[in-house]
Structure formats: structure tokens, C-alpha cells
C-alpha positions as CSV (number, residue, x, y, z in Angstrom):
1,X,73.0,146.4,68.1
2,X,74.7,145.7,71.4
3,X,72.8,148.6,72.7
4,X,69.7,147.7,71.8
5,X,70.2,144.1,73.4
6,X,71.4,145.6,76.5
7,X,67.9,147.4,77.1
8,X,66.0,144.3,76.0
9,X,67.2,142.2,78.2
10,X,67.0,144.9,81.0
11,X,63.1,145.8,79.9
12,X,62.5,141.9,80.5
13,X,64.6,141.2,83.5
14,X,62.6,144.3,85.1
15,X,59.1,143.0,84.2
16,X,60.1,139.8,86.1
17,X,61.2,141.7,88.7
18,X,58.1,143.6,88.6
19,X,55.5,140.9,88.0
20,X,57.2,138.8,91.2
21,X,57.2,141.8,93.1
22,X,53.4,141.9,92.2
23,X,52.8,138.6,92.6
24,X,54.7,137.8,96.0
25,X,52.2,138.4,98.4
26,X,49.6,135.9,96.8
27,X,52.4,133.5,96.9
28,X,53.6,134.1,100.2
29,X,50.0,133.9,101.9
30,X,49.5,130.8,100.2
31,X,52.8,128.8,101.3
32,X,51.9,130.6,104.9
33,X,48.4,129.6,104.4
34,X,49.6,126.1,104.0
35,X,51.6,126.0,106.5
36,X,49.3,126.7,108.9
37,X,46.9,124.1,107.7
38,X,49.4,121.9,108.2
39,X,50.4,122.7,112.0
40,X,46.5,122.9,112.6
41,X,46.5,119.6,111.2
42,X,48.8,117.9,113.5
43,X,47.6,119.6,116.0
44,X,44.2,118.5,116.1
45,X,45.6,114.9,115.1
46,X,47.1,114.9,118.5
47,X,44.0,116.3,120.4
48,X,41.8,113.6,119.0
49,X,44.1,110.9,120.2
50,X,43.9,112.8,123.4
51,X,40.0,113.2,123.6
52,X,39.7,109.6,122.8
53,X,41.8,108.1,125.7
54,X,40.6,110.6,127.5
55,X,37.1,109.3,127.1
56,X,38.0,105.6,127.5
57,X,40.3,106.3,130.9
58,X,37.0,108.6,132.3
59,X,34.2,105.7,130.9
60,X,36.4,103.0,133.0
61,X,35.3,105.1,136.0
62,X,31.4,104.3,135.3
63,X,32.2,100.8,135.7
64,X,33.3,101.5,139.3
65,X,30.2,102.4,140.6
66,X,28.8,105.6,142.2
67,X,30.5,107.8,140.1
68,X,30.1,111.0,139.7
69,X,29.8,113.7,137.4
70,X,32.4,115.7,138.9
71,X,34.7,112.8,139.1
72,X,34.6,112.0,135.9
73,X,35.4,115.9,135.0
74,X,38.8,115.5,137.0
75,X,39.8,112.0,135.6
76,X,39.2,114.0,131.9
77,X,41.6,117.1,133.6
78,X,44.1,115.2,135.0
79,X,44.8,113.4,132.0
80,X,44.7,116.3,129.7
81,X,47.3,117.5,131.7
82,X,49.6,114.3,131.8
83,X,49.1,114.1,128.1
84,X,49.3,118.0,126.9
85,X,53.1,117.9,127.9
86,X,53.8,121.6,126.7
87,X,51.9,123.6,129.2
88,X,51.8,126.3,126.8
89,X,49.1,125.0,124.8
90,X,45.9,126.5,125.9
91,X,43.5,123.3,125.8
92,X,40.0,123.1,127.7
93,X,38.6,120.3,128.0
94,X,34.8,119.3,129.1
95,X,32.7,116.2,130.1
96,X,29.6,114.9,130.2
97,X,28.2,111.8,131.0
98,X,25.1,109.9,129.6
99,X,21.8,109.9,130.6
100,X,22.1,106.5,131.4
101,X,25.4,106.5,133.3
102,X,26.9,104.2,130.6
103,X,28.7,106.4,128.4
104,X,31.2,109.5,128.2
105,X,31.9,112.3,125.7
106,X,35.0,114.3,126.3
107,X,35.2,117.6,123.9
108,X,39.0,119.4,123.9
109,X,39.3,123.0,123.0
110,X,42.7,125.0,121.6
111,X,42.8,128.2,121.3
112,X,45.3,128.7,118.8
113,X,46.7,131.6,116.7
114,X,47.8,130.9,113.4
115,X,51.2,132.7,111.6
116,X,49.9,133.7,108.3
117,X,46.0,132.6,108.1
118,X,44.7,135.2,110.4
119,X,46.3,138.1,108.7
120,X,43.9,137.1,105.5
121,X,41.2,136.3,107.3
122,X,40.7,132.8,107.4
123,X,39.0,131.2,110.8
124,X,40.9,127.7,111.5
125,X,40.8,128.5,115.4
126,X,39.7,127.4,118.1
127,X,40.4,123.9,117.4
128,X,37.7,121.3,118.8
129,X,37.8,117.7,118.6
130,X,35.3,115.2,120.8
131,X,35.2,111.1,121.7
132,X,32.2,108.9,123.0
133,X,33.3,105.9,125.1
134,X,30.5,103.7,126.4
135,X,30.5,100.3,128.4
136,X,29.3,98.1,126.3
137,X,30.7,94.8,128.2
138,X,28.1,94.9,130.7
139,X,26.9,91.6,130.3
140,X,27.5,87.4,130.9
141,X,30.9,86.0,129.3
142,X,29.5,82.8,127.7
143,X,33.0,82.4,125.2
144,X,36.5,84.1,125.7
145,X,38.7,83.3,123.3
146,X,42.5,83.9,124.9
147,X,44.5,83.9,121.9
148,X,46.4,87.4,122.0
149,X,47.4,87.8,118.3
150,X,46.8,85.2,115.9
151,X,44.1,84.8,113.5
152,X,40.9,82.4,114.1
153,X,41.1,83.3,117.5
154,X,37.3,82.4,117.4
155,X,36.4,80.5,114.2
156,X,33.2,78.9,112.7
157,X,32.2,77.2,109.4
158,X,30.6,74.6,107.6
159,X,27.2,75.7,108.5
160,X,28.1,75.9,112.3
161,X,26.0,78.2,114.9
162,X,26.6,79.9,118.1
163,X,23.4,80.6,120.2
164,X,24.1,82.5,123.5
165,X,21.3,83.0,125.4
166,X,21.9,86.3,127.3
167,X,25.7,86.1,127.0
168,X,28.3,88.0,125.0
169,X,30.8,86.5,123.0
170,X,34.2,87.5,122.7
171,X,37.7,87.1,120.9
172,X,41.1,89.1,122.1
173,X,42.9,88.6,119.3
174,X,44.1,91.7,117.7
175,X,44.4,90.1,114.4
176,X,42.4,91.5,111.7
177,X,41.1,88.2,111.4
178,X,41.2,87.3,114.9
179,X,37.1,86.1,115.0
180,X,36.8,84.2,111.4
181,X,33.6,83.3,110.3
182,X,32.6,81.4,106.8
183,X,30.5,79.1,105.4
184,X,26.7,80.5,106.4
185,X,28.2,80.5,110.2
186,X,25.9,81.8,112.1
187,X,26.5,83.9,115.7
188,X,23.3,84.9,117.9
189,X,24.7,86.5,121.3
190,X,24.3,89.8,123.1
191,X,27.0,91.0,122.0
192,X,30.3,89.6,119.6
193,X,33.4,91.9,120.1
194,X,36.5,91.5,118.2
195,X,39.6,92.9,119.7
196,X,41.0,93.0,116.2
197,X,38.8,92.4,112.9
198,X,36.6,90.0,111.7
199,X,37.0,87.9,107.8
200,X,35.9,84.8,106.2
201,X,33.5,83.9,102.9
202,X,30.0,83.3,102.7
203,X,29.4,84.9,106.2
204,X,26.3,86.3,107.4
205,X,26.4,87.3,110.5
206,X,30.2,89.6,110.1
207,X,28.0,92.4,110.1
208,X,27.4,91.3,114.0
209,X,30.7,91.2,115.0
210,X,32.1,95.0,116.9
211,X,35.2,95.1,116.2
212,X,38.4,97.0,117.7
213,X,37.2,96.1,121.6
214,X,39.2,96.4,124.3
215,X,40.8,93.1,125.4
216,X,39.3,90.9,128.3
217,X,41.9,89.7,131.0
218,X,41.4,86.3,131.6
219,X,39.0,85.9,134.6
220,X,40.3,82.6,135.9
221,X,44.0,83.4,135.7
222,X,43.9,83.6,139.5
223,X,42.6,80.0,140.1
224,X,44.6,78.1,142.1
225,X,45.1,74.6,140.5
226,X,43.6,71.2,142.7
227,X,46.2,69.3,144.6
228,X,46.9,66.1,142.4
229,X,48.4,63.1,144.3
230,X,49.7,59.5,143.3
231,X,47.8,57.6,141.1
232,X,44.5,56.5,142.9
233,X,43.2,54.4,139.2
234,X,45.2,53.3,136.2
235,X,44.3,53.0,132.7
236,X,40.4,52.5,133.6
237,X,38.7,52.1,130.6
238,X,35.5,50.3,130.2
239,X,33.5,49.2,126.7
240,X,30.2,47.4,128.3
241,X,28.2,47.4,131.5
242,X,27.1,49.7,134.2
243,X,29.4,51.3,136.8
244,X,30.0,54.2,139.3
245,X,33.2,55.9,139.4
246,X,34.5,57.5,142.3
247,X,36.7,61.1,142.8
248,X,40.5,60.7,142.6
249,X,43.5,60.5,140.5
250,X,43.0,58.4,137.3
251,X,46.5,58.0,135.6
252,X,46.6,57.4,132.3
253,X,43.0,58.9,131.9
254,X,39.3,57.6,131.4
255,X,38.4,55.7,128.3
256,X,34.6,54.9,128.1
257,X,33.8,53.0,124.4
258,X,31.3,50.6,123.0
259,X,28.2,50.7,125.5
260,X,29.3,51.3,128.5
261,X,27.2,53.3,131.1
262,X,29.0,55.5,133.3
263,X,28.1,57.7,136.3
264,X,30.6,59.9,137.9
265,X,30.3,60.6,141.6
266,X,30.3,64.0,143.2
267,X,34.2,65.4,143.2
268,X,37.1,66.3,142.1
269,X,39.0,63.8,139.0
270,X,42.3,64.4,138.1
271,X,42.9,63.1,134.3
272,X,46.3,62.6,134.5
273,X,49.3,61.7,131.7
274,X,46.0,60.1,129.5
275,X,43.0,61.4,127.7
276,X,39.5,61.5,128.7
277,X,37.7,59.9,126.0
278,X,34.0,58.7,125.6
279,X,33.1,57.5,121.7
280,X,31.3,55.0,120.1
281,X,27.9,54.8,121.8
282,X,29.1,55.2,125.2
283,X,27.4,57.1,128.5
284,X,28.4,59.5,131.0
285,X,27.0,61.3,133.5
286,X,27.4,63.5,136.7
287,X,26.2,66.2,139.1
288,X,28.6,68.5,141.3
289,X,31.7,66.8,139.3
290,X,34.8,68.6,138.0
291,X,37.4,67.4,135.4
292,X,41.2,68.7,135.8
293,X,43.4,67.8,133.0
294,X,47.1,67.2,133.5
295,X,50.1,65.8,131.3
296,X,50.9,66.3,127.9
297,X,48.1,63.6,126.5
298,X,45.5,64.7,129.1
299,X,42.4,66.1,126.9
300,X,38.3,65.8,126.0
301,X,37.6,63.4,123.2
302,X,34.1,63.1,123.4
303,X,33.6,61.0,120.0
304,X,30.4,59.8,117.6
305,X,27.0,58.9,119.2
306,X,28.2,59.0,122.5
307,X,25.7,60.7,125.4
308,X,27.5,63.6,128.1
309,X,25.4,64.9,130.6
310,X,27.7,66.8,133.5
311,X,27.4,69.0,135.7
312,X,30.3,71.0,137.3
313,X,31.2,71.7,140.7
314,X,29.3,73.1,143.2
315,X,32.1,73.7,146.1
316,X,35.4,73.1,146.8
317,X,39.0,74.6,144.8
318,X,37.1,73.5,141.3
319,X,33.9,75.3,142.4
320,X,32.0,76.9,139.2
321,X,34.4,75.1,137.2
322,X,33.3,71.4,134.7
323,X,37.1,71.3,133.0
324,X,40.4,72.4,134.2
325,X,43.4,72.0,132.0
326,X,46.6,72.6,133.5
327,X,48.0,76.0,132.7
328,X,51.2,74.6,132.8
329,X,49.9,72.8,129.7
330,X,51.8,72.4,126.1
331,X,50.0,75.6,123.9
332,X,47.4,74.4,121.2
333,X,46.6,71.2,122.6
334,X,43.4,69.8,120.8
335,X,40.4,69.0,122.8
336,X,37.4,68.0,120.9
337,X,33.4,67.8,121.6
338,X,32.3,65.7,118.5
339,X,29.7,63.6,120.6
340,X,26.2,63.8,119.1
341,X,24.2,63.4,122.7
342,X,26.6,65.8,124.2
343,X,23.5,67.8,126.0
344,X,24.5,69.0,129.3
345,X,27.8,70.7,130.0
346,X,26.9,73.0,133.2
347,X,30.1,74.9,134.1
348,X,33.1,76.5,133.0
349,X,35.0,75.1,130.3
350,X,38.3,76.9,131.4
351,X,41.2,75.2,128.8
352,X,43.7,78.3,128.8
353,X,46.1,76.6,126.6
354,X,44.3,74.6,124.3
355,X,42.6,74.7,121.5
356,X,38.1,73.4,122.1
357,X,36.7,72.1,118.9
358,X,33.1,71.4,119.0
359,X,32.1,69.7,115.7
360,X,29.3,67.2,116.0
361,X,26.6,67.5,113.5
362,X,23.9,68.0,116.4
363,X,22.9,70.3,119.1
364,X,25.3,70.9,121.6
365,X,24.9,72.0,125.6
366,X,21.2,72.7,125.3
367,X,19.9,71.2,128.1
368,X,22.8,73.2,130.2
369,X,22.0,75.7,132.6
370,X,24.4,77.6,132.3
371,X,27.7,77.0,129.5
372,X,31.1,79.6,129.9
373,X,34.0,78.5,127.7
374,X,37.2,80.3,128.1
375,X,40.1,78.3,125.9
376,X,42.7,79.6,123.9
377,X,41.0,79.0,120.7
378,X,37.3,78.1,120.3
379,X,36.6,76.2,117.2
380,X,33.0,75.5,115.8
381,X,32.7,73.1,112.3
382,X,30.4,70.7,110.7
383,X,27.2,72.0,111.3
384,X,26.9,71.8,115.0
385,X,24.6,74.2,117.1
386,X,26.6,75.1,120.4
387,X,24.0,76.5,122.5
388,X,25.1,78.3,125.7
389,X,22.7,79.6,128.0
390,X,23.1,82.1,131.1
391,X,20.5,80.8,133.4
392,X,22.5,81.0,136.5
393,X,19.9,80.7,138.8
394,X,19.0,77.0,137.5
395,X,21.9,75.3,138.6
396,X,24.1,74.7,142.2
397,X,26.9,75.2,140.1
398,X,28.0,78.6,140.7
399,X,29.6,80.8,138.6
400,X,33.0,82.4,138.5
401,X,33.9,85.9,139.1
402,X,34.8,87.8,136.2
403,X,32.7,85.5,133.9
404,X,29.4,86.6,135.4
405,X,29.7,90.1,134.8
406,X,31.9,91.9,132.5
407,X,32.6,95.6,132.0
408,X,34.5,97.1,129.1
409,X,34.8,100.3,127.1
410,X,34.4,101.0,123.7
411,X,35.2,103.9,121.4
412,X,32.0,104.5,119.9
413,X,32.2,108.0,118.5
């Protein structure tokens, strides 16, 4: 009986060995097979994020100007060589540019060998990835939204609506709801880029909104602020009558109420350690006038049924520019444009620090010639109608470099 058990077990233990020896090659192939799936995978993982920057470093170079084709084929070389690190790796890459000079596609070729899968015949090489950049900013800033990294960089509800005339909108917050949008908001522009993502409820016009773009520097960062010296007014504040106010320093701001009538004369005003408010059913008015903003409770309060027709400078250190805040400012300060006869607003609206809410239940800025906001945070409620137009050639007032014209890239294949 022993015996007999003894050549059992050794018929059975030599089947296995038999059937494994049988069966060994399939197996090995297979774990070799996957293996080289999964080098050829992270390989071409790495390419793509190659052919992608690739294409957004070379499309930077149509913005220049006067570029050429065979610039643009050694911008794509010389970084496939920074970025290839093992010179080993036998990558080709090619360019070609657009018909219309406004976009780039970069295509990167490895010719690669792989362990087991060529030995059964299976063709995973060469491996070929490609990206499209285009510029796609090529067009008037009428709203920049600063904010870096928060949500509601840019945000609209209650049945609010941007209308930008031949200007692009856009928000650089990388949030993934960086531009927020609810309530039937409604966003008509040349072109809404989200540096992040776009959210909100009830939204119709999301589906507007490019998202992922490139961040925009801020174009005014540069701007030297206007010298402020002592106090030249105190406290003025007036709730009846006519007058006509003169340039200078106003300390503890400009407070217009009740009826009062207002016109501004051409210059420079320094709101300093107050507010500059006009409510009730007061007036103001101006041509070739700027508005700097300085001290912690120096903002806009432009309030109820009260009228605002300015106009910004035309020369001088606040040329192109309607309101200045300090950018040595507190963050998140709160200026508001709540007025309902708040019609002309021709200028920049540069508030770097603050937060602009614009929330009147009326048309705003649509009698402007041309309306730029850049502010931290931009901040459209209660049914208002911000209309910002690009008609540059209608006004004195001119306009900013960097706001003007914009050029930036975006991955779009």
C-alpha cells in the first residue's frame, strides 16, 4: 500500500510539473506582456505632458510677433531636450503652426523596443502623442478678477447680467469654483476664461465659461501710485444745492446725500481716511477726473437713486485710470455700485485689493465708452445689467497697457 501511494503521489506531482512546464510560456508572455504595457504607459504619460508644454511654451512665441515657422520648430527642440533628461530616449518631435498664425500642434515620436511584446508580435511602438495650443486671449480685458485661489473669484446671481461689448472676461482663480455663476446669471462677452472651474445652480450661461486658462498678470501692477499731500478739504459733505468741486486732497472723504448736485473738476482727488459716498437722490458728475482711494475706510458707496456720470483721466500719473485704491490697502475691502442712475463710468476701475459689488436693480455703465474693471473680486447681484463696452476710440480717456490687448495660451487639443 505504501508503494502504491508512493507512485500516486509521484504520477500527480509530475503532471504538475508537466502541465506548468506546458503552460509557462503563456504565462510568462502575459506577465511580460503586461509589463510592457505598463512601461509603455508611463512612458507615453510623460511624452504627453511633454508635447503639451511644449505646445504652450512654442504658442507663447506667436504672440511675439513675426514668428516664424522655423522658430517655433526650435523653441519645440530645445525644450524636448531640457525636458527628455535621459538622452537615451530616441524622441522626435515636429511642429506645425496654424493657417492662421494663432495656434501650434507639437507631435513627439519614441521609438521604443519593448522586452517581451515584440517577441509575440504585438506593435505598441513607435509611441506618438500630440497637443494644440492656440492664443485665445487676443482680445480687450473688460473684467480681471485678481483673486489667486479662492472660490467666487468672479460671481453673479439673482438674475444679474454681464454684457461686454467686444471684451473678454476673465477670473484667475484656480478654484474649481473660482467664476460662480447662479440664479439665471447671465454672461455675454467675447470670451469668459476660468483659470480654475466654473459652479453654481440655475446657471445658463456655465456652458460659456473656458475653463483651465492660463492666469493673467495684473496689468496695472506697475502703476506708480499719485503723490497724496496734507489735507487740502475735510469731511466735505453736502445734502442740497449746486456746487463745483475742485482736485486735491479730501480727508475724511466725499459724502454727497439728499439732492445735492455735484460737478467734479478736471484732476486728480485723493479720498483719503473716509469713504466716497453718493446715496439717496444725489448727483455727480465729471470729465478727465480720477478717484485714488487711501486709508482703511476709503471706498465707493454709490447708494439708491443716486445719478454717476464720470469720466476718467485723460493725462497725468492717473491717466486711463477713473478709481485707484491703494495697493497698500487692507484685502477684501467692500466697495459697492448700488446707484440706480449709475450710467457713465469711462475708465479703469483698478481696486487690486478689494472686493467691487455692483448690485443695483438697473442698467449699469451703459452710456460708458469704454468700462475695464480689474479688483480682486467682482461681484454682480440683484438683477443689475453691468454693461461694459470697448469703444476706445469714443473717449479722451485712454486706455491702459495690458488691458487693451491681451494674449494668452490655451490647451485646446
Amino acid at each position: 500500500m505504501r508503494g502504491r501511494m508512493t507512485r500516486f503521489l509521484a504520477n500527480v506531482c509530475g503532471n504538475a510539473a508537466v502541465s506548468f512546464a506546458v503552460a509557462a510560456p503563456a504565462l510568462f508572455s502575459a506577465l511580460g506582456l503586461a509589463s510592457d504595457f505598463a512601461i509603455f504607459s508611463m512612458k507615453r504619460s510623460e511624452l504627453q505632458a511633454m508635447a503639451d508644454q511644449a505646445a504652450i511654451l512654442s504658442a507663447n512665441e506667436l504672440s511675439v510677433g513675426n514668428t516664424s515657422k522655423t522658430t517655433i520648430s526650435s523653441a519645440v527642440a530645445a525644450y524636448k531636450d531640457q525636458a527628455i533628461g535621459d538622452q537615451s530616449r530616441d524622441v522626435t518631435p515636429a511642429s506645425s503652426v496654424g493657417d492662421d498664425a494663432t495656434s501650434v500642434t507639437v507631435k513627439l515620436t519614441e521609438e521604443w523596443t519593448p522586452f517581451f511584446a515584440h517577441y509575440i508580435g504585438v506593435d505598441v511602438t513607435p509611441i506618438m502623442v500630440s497637443a494644440t495650443a492656440s492664443l485665445v486671449g487676443e482680445s480687450k480685458i473688460c473684467v480681471l478678477a485678481l483673486e489667486a485661489k479662492n472660490m467666487g473669484a468672479l460671481s453673479m446671481s439673482k438674475s444679474a447680467r454681464i454684457q461686454a461689448n467686444g471684451c473678454s472676461i476673465y477670473s484667475n482663480s484656480t478654484s474649481s469654483s473660482g467664476v460662480f455663476l447662479s440664479d439665471q446669471s447671465e454672461i455675454e462677452a467675447d470670451l469668459v476664461c476660468s483659470a480654475g472651474g466654473v459652479s453654481g445652480y440655475g446657471v445658463n450661461s456655465a456652458e460659456k465659461v473656458m475653463q483651465d486658462c492660463p492666469p493673467i498678470a495684473d496689468p496695472l501692477a506697475s502703476r506708480p501710485p499719485p503723490p497724496v499731500g496734507a489735507c487740502d478739504f475735510n469731511n466735505f459733505s453736502l445734502a442740497a444745492g449746486t456746487k463745483t468741486l475742485q482736485p486735491g486732497v479730501y480727508c475724511g472723504g466725499i459724502n454727497l446725500s439728499g439732492t445735492a448736485k455735484v460737478k467734479f473738476e478736471p484732476g486728480d482727488y485723493i479720498i483719503k481716511d473716509g469713504p466716497f459716498s453718493v446715496r439717496q437722490n444725489a448727483e455727480a458728475s465729471g470729465s478727465n477726473v480720477a478717484f485714488y482711494l487711501t486709508g482703511a475706510p476709503s471706498t465707493i458707496w454709490f447708494l439708491d437713486n443716486a445719478a454717476i456720470n464720470f469720466s476718467g483721466a485723460e493725462t497725468g500719473p492717473m491717466a486711463g485710470l477713473l478709481f485707484f485704491e491703494d495697493p497698500k490697502s487692507s484685502p477684501l475691502r467692500l466697495h459697492t455700485i448700488g446707484a440706480a442712475r449709475a450710467e457713465t463710468l469711462t475708465g479703469t476701475i483698478y481696486l487690486p485689493r478689494g472686493n467691487l459689488v455692483v448690485d443695483p436693480n438697473s442698467s449699469v455703465g451703459a452710456k460708458s465708452a469704454y468700462t475695464a474693471i480689474v479688483a480682486r473680486r467682482v461681484i454682480v447681484s440683484n438683477g443689475p445689467t453691468l454693461v461694459l463696452n470697448s469703444d476706445y476710440s469714443a473717449t479722451k480717456v485712454p486706455v491702459p497697457a495690458g488691458v487693451r490687448v491681451s494674449s494668452n495660451v490655451v490647451l485646446t487639443d
